[in-house]
N, C-alpha and C positions, 0 to 999 in steps of 0.2 A: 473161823477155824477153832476148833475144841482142842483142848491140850487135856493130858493126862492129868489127874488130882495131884500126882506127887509133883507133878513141873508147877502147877499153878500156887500149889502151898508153897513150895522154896521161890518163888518169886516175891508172893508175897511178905512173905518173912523178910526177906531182904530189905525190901524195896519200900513197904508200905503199900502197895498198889497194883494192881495187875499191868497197868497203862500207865505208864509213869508222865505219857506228856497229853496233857488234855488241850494246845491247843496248837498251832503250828501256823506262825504266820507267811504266807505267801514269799513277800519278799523276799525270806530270808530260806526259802525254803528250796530243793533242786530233787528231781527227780531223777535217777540214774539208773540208767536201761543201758544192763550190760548183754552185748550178744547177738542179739537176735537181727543175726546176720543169717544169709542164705546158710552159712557154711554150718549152722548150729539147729537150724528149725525145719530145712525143706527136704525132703527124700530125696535121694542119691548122693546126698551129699557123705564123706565121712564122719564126723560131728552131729550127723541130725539128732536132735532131741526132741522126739515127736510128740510129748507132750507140751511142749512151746509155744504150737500153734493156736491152742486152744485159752491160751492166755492174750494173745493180740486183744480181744475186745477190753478185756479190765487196763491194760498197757494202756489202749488208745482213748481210752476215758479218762486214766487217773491224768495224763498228760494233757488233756485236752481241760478238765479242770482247774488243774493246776493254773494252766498258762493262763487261763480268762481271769484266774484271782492274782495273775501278775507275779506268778512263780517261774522256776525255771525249770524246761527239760534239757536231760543234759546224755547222748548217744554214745556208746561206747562201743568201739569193734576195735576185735582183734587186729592184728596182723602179723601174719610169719615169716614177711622178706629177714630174711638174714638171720634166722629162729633156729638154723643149726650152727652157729658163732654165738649171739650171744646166748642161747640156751642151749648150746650142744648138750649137755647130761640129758634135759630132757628129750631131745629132739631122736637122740644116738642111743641111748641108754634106758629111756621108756616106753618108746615106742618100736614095733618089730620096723624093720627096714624099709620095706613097702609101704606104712600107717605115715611111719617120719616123710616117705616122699608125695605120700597121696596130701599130709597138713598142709608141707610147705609150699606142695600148687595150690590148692585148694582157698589156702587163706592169705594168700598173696595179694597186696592192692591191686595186682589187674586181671582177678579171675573174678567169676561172676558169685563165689563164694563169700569174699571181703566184704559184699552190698547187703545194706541191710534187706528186710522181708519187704515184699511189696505189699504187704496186709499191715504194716506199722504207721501209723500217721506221723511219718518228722516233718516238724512245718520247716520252711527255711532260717526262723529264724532259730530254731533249736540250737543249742551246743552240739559238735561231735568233740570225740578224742579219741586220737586211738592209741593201743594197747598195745605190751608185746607180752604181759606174763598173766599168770590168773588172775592177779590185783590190779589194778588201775592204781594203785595208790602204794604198791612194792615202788623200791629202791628205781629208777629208772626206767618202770612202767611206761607211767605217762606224765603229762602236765596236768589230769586232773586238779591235786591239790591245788595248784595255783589260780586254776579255775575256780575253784569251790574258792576261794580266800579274796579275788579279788569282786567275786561276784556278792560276795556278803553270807556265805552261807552260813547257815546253825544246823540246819536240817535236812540229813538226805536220807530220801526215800531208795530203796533199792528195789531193782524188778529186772527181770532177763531169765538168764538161763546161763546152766544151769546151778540150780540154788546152793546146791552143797561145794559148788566147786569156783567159778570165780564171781558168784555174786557173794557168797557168806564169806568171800577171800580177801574184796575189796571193801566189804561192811567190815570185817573187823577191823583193819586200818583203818575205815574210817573213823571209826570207835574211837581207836587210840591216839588217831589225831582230833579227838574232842570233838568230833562232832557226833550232834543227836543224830542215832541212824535209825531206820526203820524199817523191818524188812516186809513186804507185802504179799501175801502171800497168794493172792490171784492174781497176780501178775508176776509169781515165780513158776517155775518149773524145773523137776529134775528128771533123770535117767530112769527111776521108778517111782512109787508113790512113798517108800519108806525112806529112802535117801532126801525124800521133799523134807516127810515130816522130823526125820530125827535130826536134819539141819535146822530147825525153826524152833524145837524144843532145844535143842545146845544155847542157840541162839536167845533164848527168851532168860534159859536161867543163866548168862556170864555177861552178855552183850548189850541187849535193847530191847524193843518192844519189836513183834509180830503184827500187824495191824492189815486188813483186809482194804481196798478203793474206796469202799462206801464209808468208814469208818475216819481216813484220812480226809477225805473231803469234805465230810463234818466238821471236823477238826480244821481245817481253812476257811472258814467263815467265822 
C-alpha cells in the first residue's frame, strides 16, 4: 500500500523508520479477525460490507501462515443480545427504529448473521471472543485482553471489517494497552475506498505500522 509523501515524511521523522518492527516472532504473535460474520460481508444482510468479501483469500493466508509458524489466530464476532440495555444510546439514538430492530435480530447469537463467512478458514483450534461494542478491548467489551495476556502476546495483527470502524477501534486499544499492533491492509476492508485509506494513513502517523500479508509473513520467519 502507497501512502501520501507528507504521511510517509512525518512518520519518518518520528519514528526513524517507515516499519518500525522488522521482525515478529510467531509465539508471541495473534492475529485478530474482527467481523466477518454473515451479518458484515454477505448481501442481504443489514451490515454488508461488500468489499470484505474480496479480502477472505489474504485473511485465510495470513491465518493459515501464521498458525504453521506456531502463532495464534484469534475470531472476533459481534453480538447484539441485549445491545438495546447495555448500549441503548447507540441502539435508540443512532440508529432509525427499524435499523436498531433489523441489528438486534440480525446480530443475535441464534440468527444466521452472528456466524462467521463460510469463505473464512477458522480451524477448530482458532480462538473466538465475542463482542458487544466496536472495540474488543473497550471497557466490558470482551475478554479479549485477557486472551491476548495469558496467551503471551506482543503482537497483534488486525484484519476484518470494517477498517475505520471497529477494527482501527480495537487496534487503538490495543496500542494503548502496549501492545505492538499492525494493521493489514489486504485483509481490511471498509464501507468505501477513502474511509479504507484515510483510516491506515491516521493510523500510520499516531498508532503503528500498516503492513500488507506478504510482508508479515516475511517478518515470521
Amino acid at each position: 500500500m502507497e501512502f501520501p509523501t507528507w504521511v510517509t515524511e512525518r512518520v519518518i521523522a518520528r519514528q526513524g523508520a517507515l516499519h518500525p518492527y522488522k521482525a515478529l516472532k510467531p509465539a508471541e504473535t495473534a492475529f485478530v479477525v474482527i467481523d466477518l460474520q454473515n451479518f458484515f460481508t454477505q448481501p442481504g444482510y443489514m451490515g454488508e460490507c461488500k468489499a470484505a468479501r474480496a479480502t477472505f483469500p489474504a485473511v485465510n493466508r495470513l491465518a493459515n501462515a501464521l498458525r504453521n509458524a506456531g502463532g495464534h489466530v484469534i475470531w472476533i464476532q459481534t453480538c447484539s443480545d441485549s445491545a438495546d440495555t447495555f448500549w441503548a444510546h447507540f441502539q435508540h439514538d443512532l440508529l432509525k427504529p427499524e435499523l436498531s430492530q433489523k441489528r438486534l435480530e440480525q446480530l443475535s447469537a441464534q440468527h444466521s448473521g452472528f456466524q462467521l463467512a463460510a469463505e473464512v478458514d477458522a480451524a477448530e483450534a482458532d480462538t473466538r471472543v465475542i463482542k458487544k461494542y466496536y472495540s474488543a478491548l473497550a471497557t466490558d467489551s470482551s475478554n479479549l485482553h485477557d486472551v491476548l495476556q495469558k496467551k503471551g502476546i506482543k503482537n497483534v495483527l488486525i484484519g476484518g471489517t470494517s477498517t475505520n470502524v471497529c477494527c482501527e477501534s480495537t487496534g487503538r486499544n490495543a496500542m494503548m494497552l502496549n501492545y505492538r499492533t499492525i494493521m493489514v491492509h489486504d485483509a481490511l476492508s471498509a464501507f468505501s475506498p477513502q474511509e479504507h485509506e484515510f483510516s491506515l494513513q491516521a493510523w500510520m502517523l499516531y498508532f503503528g505500522d500498516v503492513l500488507g500479508t506478504h510482508d508479515i509473513i516475511n517478518r515470521l520467519s
